[in-house]
Each structure stands twice: as structure tokens, then as C-alpha cells.
N, C-alpha and C positions, 0 to 999 in steps of 0.2 A: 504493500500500500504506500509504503512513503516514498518507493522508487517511481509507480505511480504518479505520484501529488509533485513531484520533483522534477518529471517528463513534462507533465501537461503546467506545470509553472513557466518551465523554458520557452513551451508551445505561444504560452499567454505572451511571455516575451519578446516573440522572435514577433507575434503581430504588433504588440503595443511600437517596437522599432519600427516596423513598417509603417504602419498609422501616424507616426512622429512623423517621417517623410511628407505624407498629406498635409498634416497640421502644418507646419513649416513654412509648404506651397502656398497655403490658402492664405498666409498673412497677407500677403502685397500682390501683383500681378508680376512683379522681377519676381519673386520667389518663383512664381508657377511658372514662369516662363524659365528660369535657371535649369529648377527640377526637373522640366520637361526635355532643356537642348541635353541633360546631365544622362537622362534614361534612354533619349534618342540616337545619344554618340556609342552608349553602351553597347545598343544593341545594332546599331547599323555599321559602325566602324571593324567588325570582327570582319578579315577576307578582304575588305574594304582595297584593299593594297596587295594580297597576295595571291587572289586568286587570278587566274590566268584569263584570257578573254576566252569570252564563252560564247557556242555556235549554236544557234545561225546568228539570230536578231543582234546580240549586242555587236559581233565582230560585222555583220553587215553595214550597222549607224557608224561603227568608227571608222572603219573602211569608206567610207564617203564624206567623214566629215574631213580625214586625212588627207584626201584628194581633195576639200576645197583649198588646205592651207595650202599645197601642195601646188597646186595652181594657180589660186587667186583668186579665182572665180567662186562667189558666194552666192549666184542666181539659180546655176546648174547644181543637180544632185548625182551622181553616178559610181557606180560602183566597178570599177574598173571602165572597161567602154558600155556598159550596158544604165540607161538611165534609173532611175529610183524615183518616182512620182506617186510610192502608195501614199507618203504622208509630207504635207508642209516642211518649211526650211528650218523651223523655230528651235529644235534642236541640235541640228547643224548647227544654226549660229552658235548656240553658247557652248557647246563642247569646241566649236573653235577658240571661240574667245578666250574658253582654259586653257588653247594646247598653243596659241598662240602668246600668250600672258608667259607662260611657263617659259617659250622658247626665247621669248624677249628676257626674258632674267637669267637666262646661263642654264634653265633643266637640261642635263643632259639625256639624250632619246626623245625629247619629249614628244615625237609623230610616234613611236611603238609602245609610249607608256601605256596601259590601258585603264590603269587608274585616273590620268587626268581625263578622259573622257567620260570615266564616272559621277567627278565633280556635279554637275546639274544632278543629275539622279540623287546624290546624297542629299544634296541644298533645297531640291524636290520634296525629298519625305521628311528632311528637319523640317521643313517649310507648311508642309503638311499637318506635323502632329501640331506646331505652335500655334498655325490656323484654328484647326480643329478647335483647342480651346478656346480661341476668338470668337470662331462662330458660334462654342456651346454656349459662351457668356449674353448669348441672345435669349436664348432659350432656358438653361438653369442657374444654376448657384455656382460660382466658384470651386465650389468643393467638386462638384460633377461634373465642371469644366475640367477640372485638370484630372477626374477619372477617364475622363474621353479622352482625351489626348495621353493618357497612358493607354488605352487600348490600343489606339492607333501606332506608339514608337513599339510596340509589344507584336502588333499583329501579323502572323506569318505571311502574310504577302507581300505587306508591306517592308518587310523584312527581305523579300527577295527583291524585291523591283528598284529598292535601293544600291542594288550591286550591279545592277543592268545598266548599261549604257544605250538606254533608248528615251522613248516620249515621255512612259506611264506615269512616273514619282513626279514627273514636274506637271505630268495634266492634273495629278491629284491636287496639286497645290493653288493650283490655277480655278479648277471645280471649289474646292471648300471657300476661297477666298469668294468669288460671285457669289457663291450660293450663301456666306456671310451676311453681303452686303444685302443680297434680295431678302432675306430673311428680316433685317431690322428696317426696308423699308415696310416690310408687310405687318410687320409687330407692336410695330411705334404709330400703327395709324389709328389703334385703340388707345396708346395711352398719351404722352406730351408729344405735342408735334415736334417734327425735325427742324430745329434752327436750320439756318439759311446755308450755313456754312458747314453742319453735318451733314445736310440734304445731298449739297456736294462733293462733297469726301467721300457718301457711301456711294453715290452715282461714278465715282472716276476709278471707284476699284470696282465697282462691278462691271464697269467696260472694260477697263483695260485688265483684268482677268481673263473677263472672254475675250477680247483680243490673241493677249497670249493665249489662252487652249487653242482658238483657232491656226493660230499659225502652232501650233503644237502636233494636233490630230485632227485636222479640220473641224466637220461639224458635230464633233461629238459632245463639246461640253453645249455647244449651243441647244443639241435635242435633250441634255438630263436638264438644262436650266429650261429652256423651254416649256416642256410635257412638267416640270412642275411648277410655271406658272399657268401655264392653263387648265391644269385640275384645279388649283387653288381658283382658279376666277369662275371657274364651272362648277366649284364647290359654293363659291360666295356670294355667285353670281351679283360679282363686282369686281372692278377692274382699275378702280380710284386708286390704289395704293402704287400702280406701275409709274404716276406720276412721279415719284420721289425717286426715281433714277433716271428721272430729266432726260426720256426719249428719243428726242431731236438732238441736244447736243451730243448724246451718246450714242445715236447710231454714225453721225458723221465722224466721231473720234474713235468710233470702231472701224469705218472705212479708212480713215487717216494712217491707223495702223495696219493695217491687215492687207491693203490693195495694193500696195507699191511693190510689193515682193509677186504678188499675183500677175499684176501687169507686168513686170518684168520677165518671168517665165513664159508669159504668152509673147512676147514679144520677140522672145527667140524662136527662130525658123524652125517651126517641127514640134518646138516643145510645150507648146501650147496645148494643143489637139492629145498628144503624149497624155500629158499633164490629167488632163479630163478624164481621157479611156483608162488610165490606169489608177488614179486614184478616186476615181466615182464611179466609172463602171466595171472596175475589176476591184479595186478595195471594197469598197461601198457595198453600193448592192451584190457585186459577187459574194460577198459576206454574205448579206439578207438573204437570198434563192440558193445557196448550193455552200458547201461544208469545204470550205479552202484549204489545202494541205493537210487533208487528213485530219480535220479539226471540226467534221461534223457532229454532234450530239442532239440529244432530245431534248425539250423544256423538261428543265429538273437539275440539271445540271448544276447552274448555280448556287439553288437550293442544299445539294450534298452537299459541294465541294467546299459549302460555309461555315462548315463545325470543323475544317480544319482549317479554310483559310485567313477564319479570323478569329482564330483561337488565338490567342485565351478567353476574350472577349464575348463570341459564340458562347462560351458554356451558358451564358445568363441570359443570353438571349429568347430562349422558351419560356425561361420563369418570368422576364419582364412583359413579354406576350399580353397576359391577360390585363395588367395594368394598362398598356397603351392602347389596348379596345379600348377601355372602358373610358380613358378620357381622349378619344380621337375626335373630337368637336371642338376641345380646346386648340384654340391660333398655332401657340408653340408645336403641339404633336400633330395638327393637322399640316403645319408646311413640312415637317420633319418627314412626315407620311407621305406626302406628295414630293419630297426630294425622293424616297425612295421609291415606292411601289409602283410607280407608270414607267419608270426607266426600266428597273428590273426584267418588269413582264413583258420590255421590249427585247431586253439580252435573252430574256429564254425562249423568246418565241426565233428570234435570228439564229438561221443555222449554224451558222459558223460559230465556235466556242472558243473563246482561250478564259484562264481562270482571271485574269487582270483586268478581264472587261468590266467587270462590278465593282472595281477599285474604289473609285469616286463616287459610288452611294457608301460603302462602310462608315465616313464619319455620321452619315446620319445614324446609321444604329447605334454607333458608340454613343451619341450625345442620349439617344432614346434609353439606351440601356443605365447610362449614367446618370440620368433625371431617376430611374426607377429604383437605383440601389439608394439614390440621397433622400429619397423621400421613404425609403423602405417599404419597399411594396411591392417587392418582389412574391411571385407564389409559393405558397407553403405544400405545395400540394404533394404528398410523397412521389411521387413518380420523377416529377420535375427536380425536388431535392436531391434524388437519388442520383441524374444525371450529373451531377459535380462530378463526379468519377472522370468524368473527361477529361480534367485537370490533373487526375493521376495517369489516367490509360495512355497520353499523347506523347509524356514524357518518358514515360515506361518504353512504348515503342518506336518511341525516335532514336533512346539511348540502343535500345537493342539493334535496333537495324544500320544505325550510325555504327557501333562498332563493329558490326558483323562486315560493313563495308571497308574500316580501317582497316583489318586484319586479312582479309581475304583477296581485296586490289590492292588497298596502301601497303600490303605487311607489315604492319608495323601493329605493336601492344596497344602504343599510346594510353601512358598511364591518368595522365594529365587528362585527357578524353573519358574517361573511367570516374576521375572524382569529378569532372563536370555533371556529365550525364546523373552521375547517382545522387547528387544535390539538386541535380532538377528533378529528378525523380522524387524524390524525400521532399520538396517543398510543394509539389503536385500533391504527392500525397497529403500532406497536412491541411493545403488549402480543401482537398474535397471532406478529410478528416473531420477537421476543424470549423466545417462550413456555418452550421446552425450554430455553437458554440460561440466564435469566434464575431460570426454575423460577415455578409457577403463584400462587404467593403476588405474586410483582412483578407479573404480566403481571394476576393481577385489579386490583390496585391500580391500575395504568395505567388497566384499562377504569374502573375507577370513578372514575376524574380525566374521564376521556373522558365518563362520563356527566353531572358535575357541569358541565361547561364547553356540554354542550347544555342539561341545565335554564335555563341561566345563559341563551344567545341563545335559546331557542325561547321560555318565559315569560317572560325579564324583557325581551326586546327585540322576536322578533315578535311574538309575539302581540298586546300591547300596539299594535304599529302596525296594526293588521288594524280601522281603525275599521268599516269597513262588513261588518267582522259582526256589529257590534254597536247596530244603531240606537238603541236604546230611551236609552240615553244623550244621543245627538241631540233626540230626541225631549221627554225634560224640560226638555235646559237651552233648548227654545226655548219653556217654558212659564214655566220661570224668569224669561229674558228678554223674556216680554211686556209687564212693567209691569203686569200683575193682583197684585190681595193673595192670591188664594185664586182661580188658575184651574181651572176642571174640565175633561175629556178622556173622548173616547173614541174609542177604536178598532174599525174594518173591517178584516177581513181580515191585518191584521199583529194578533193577540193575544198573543202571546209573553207569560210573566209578570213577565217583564225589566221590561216598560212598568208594570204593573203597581206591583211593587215600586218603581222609579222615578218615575213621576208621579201616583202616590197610590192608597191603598186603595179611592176612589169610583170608578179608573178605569172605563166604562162599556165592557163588551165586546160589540160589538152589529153587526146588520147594519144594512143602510142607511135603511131605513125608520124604525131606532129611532134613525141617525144623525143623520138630517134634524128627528127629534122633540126629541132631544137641544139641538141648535143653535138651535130657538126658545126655549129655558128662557132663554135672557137672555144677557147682557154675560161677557165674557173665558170664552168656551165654546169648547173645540177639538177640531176631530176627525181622527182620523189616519186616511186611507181608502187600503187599498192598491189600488195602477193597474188591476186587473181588475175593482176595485167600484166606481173611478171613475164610469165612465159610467152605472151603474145609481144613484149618490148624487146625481148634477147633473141627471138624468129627472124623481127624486122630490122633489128642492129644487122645481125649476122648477115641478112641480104643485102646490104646497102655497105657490109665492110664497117660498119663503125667501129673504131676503137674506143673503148671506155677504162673506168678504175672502178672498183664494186666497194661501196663504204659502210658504214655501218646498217643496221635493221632494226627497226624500231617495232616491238610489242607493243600495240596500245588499245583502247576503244573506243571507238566513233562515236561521241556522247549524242550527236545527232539521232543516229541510227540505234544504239544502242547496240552496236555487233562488233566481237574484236576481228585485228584489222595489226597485219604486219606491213611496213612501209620499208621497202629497200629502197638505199640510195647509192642514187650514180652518178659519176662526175666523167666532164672530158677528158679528150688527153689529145690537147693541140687541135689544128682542124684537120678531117680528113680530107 
């Protein structure tokens, strides 16, 4: 019994520490804002720097921003000679602006580093959770402000998309800040009217929000901002409140921003017309009618794939359910409701699926779920109770599966991965433990230690050891180490645009005919041919007389494909 009373004292402990954390934040809005950049760098910085570029998406965005600094040219988007029109330039630019910044101050590499083209994506999702609490502070207290914006620096997806070098973390930031500003126009029209000079403050960031998403991902933030203003007006059947984001001057300072880059792309011979067929009728709608790269699913989709991908967050999600029925007539939960449920039941009815499409409605559940714990009124209902266990079972089999990949690809113990895992496990546990006990404000706090302690081993320690999923890496620094001034490359069968990005913009993507073509151009020439186009590249040497040198062979796995994949290389030997 007293080892007991001794346990469960630590238990009261280890919450009451947590809960200090809260209290702390909640004094001032710098506090919440400190505690929030403090839990955000935690969990996004792990990998942040180590992991290697990842295929397809991220090394395709760096691959093209590379080739604009590369050129000069910031109108065009291209990826080697082939153009890129699924998505605006808006990313382009600020990944150059980093790689450019860096390379004006002495970074060395800094066109192959693949972390500064992370930069926006990081500045994205800090930028995100601190919104988040911006925008809860429309809607709750303080204290549930800055619960939401710990769901958010906590959330597993957001958790990945901060490591990507693409659109997603900075559309998020772009979505919560409009969806902010629309919020406190719509909110403030019951209680003191907007002075003169907030009216405008909250109308220049809800343009130039959408602006930015626009030139981000075209029109996607405009249809989640859209579809919930006009539920909201088809609910209120009223429409007074859109004046307070002063319409006229803000569609013209939305043109202002948004057309010059437009017009300039159409202006160029050809890439106008481009422009349109591939990023409206091949992004766009081919999205809506048909399942693009393998990425078809059913409605429902997002529904599952939401207990893990906004876990920790998710577990409370059912229990706050019946609370936000029961007050969805109030202003606050009905625009909260209308950011989410008209967009959503547009992602699941649109064939095409990837998990990051529902990105920029999670702050609304976060704020919804963070209104529910501050007011306590989450359901008691045993079932829903019982669901806390998610907080145990995620970390259980992340750690399990995380090390079974350390050991079995990385080879490696990884001890240090071991007492991660089993303290995210152990605070998982206590949170679903400890839930009623404790009360649901601790028991998230736990899960969100719990999530931050897997970010910590899954990016900053496996992954990083998983060399062989990552060849293209291998693959430069043995172009590095040839002793050539200026080697050239190309690839068979492994084209990843990893390689690409890493062993230079001329890399030659080709089959074996053009391989063997390749390798007679001359001196310090290499070609990377993966093991199944082997024997059809050493048939076509042998006819054509090539001499070559046979280099090292890389074991690795195409994280694309998911299949291993042995890459032999070859180098010239003079011209034939």
C-alpha cells in the first residue's frame, strides 16, 4: 500500500508539473506565445537537418526551386526541361529567398543543402500553431487557446509536413491566419463594433492571407474560406458581417498581389495555355473525377486516417462530440463548424486522397476540442472514456514498429531509441491511466509529452539511421569523391529526383542505350544503372566496344516504390 500511495503521489506530480507549464502560459500572451514557439521547436526541429531529401514531392519542389536560383528566372517553374504548373510560384519564391540569403552569406552547398529549402515548411507550422492560438482567442479563453495550439505543435501530421519541402505547413498558416481574421469579423458583429482601425487590420490579413495561399496552392484556401462563408450566410441568412473585411478594397489588393506573377507566366510563349491544362485540368479536376497516382480512395478516408493523424489531439475528439451538438447554434461553434464540415465532405467526396488534404481544417477541431476540455464537458460516457487507451496503444506501436525498423534496415540497437520510445510509452500510458483521476486537461498534456518524445526518436534518430533509403546521397558523395572538377551522371532505372537534386541539374535520366551513349562523351562520366538494366547496359557496351571501370554497388530501397533495388556504378575510361 505505501508503494502504492508513493506511485500514484509521483503520478499527481509528474501532472501538477505539467499543468505549471499551462498556468505559466496563461499569465500574458508572450508566455503563451514563448511556451508554444518552446513545444513547437521541440517537436519539429528533431530530423529537421538530418534527414536526407525525401522522394518524390519534396526533392521535386527543391529540384525546381534550385533551377530558378540556378538560372535566374523566377516566372518559369521546371524541373529539369520538363515544366511544373501543378501548383503557383509562392513556394518557389521563399525556398529561394532561403537558398539565396544563405548563399549571399558564405553557406557552403547551399543549392544541395536540403534543409534550407525546408526553412518555409518549418516557419509554416511554427507559424501555424502560434496562429492557431490567435485564432482560438476569438473563440475561447486563453487557457484553451494555448490547448489548441499544443494540439497543433503535437499533431502527427503536422509533425511531418514540417520536414517537407513543399506548399502544405505554409498553406496551413496562410488558412488559420484568414480564417482568424473572418472569424472576428463574424463574432464582433454581436458584441462592440470594430473601431475603424481594427476593421482594417483584420480586413489586410484576411487578404493578404489569401493572397499568399493563392499563390501557395491556388484555389484551395479560397474554396475552405469560401464554402464557410456561405454556410455561415445560408445558416444566418445574413450577409452584413462580410462588410468588415472591406470587399472592394480587398479584392483589388488581392489582385494586386496575386496577378503579376499570373500575367507573367501567361505571357511567356506556350506557358500560359501549359499553365491552365496542367494545373486546372490535370491538378484540379483530375483530382475531383479520377484517383491520380495511385491515390484513389473512398469517402471515409479522412474520417480513419484522423485518430492517427491528429493524434494526440483525436483521442478527445468523440468525447467533445456531444458537447459541440448540443451548442452548435452558438456564433463561436457554428463558424468553427462551418470552417470544418463543408470542406471536409468536399475532401471525401474528391477522389483523389492524400492525408495532408484536411490539414487546414484541424485547427478548427483543436480550438472545438479545447473550448470542450476548458469548460469540462467532455462525455463521461464509458465507452468514450475507455477510448483514452489510444494515448497508450499509439505509442506502444510506434515504439514497437520504430524499433523493429532500427534493427532490421538500420542495424543498429539504438539504445537511446529504447528509452525514448519506452517514456512515450509510460506517459501514454499514465495519460489514459490517469484520465478521470487526473481530469482530461493532464492526461492530454501527458499524450503531448508522449508525442514530442516520439518526434524526438522517430526523426531525429531513426530515421536519420535508415541510410538505405536513401541512396541518392551515396550516390553524389561518390561523384564528389572521384577527383573530377565537374563530373556528369546518369541514371537507369533508379531516377528518383533525390539524384537529381543531389548530383546536379544535367543529371541524365535515360535508359541504357542512351547510357552507353552517355559514357562515350569522355572523361569523369558516370552512370548509375539499377541491377535489372544491368545486363541489358553490358549487351549494349559490349556492341558498341565501350570501355568502362565497374565501381562500387549500392544495396538500398526505393522508398518510393517500396522494393529493394541494387544500383551498380560505372564510370568512363577516356573517349572511345
Amino acid at each position: 500500500m505505501v508503494v502504492t500511495a508513493d506511485n500514484e503521489g509521483r503520478q499527481r506530480a509528474s501532472a501538477r508539473s505539467l499543468k505549471s507549464i499551462v498556468d505559466f502560459a496563461v499569465g500574458c500572451h508572450a508566455r503563451a506565445l514563448a511556451v508554444l514557439l518552446m513545444v513547437a521547436l521541440l517537436g519539429f526541429l528533431p530530423g529537421f537537418f538530418s534527414v536526407p531529401p525525401i522522394d518524390r514531392d519534396e526533392a521535386r519542389f527543391a529540384q525546381a526551386t534550385k533551377q530558378m536560383v540556378e538560372s535566374g528566372d523566377y516566372v518559369d517553374i521546371r524541373f529539369q526541361d520538363e515544366v511544373r504548373y501543378k501548383k503557383p510560384v509562392g513556394i518557389y519564391w521563399l525556398q529561394a529567398g532561403v537558398v539565396k540569403t544563405a548563399s549571399a552569406l558564405g553557406f557552403p552547398h547551399a543549392l544541395t543543402t536540403i534543409w534550407l529549402y525546408r526553412i518555409p515548411s518549418l516557419v509554416g507550422a511554427i507559424g501555424a500553431v502560434l496562429l492557431t492560438y490567435w485564432a482560438a482567442l476569438a473563440f475561447v479563453s486563453r487557457r484553451a487557446a494555448v490547448l489548441a495550439g499544443l494540439m497543433m505543435a503535437s499533431c502527427v501530421l503536422l509533425g511531418i509536413e514540417r520536414l517537407i519541402a513543399k506548399t502544405d505547413a505554409m498553406l496551413l498558416m496562410t488558412v488559420v491566419a484568414a480564417m482568424g481574421a473572418m472569424a472576428r469579423a463574424y463574432l464582433w458583429q454581436g458584441r462592440e463594433r470594430l473601431s475603424a482601425s481594427s476593421a482594417w487590420t483584420t480586413a489586410a490579413v484576411f487578404w493578404t492571407a489569401l493572397a499568399a495561399g493563392v499563390l501557395l496552392k491556388g484555389p484551395l484556401i479560397v474554396m475552405v474560406v469560401g464554402l464557410a462563408a456561405v454556410a455561415l450566410i445560408v445558416v444566418d441568412r445574413s450577409a452584413g458581417w462580410l462588410l468588415s473585411l472591406k470587399l472592394l478594397a480587398g479584392i483589388i489588393w488581392l489582385a494586386i498581389l496575386v496577378l503579376p506573377w499570373f500575367f507573367a507566366i501567361m505571357g511567356r510563349a506556350g506557358a500560359g495555355d501549359a499553365f491552365f491544362a496542367e494545373s486546372v485540368g490535370e491538378d484540379l479536376l483530375g483530382k475531383v473525377f479520377a484517383g491520380q497516382e495511385s491515390h484513389g480512395s473512398p469517402p471515409g478516408y479522412y474520417f480513419i486516417l484522423f485518430w492517427v493523424t491528429f493524434w494526440p489531439g483525436a483521442t478527445l475528439a468523440a468525447s467533445a462530440t456531444p458537447a459541440v451538438w448540443q451548442a452548435r447554434r452558438e456564433p463561436a461553434i457554428k463558424f468553427l463548424l462551418a470552417w470544418l464540415v463543408p470542406s471536409w465532405l468536399v475532401f471525401e467526396l474528391v477522389v483523389t486522397k492524400l492525408p495532408h488534404y484536411v490539414l487546414p481544417l484541424y485547427p478548427a477541431i483543436a480550438i472545438l476540442i479545447a473550448g470542450v476540455i476548458d469548460a469540462r464537458a467532455l462525455s463521461r460516457k464509458p465507452f468514450l472514456v475507455w477510448g483514452t487507451i489510444w494515448w497508450f496503444v499509439v505509442p506502444l506501436v510506434a515504439g514497437i514498429a520504430g524499433l523493429v525498423v532500427l534493427v532490421v534496415i538500420g542495424r543498429q540497437f539504438g539504445l537511446l531509441v529504447w528509452l525514448l520510445m519506452g517514456a512515450a510509452a509510460v506517459m501514454g500510458f499514465l495519460a489514459w491511466r490517469f484520465y478521470q483521476a487526473d481530469g482530461a486537461e493532464h492526461a492530454l498534456l501527458r499524450a503531448i509529452a508522449a508525442a514530442i518524445l516520439i518526434a524526438i526518436a522517430v526523426f531525429g534518430l531513426i530515421i536519420p539511421s535508415l541510410g538505405q533509403l536513401f541512396p541518392s546521397p551515396t550516390l553524389a558523395r561518390i561523384l564528389r569523391d572521384s577527383g573530377c572538377t565537374r563530373p556528369q551522371a546518369a541514371a537507369v532505372g533508379y531516377q528518383e529526383p533525390s539524384l537529381v537534386f543531389l548530383a546536379g541539374t544535367t543529371t541524365r535520366l535515360a535508359d541504357t542505350l542512351g547510357a552507353v551513349e552517355f559514357l562515350r562523351g569522355g572523361e569523369c562520366r558516370f552512370v548509375f544503372i539499377e541491377a535489372r538494366e544491368e545486363r541489358s547496359f553490358a549487351q549494349r557496351a559490349e556492341a558498341l566496344g565501350l570501355r568502362y571501370s565497374a565501381g562500387p554497388r549500392i544495396d538500398a530501397i526505393n522508398i518510393s516504390t517500396g522494393r529493394p533495388i541494387t544500383i551498380a556504378v560505372f564510370r568512363s575510361v577516356g573517349s572511345s
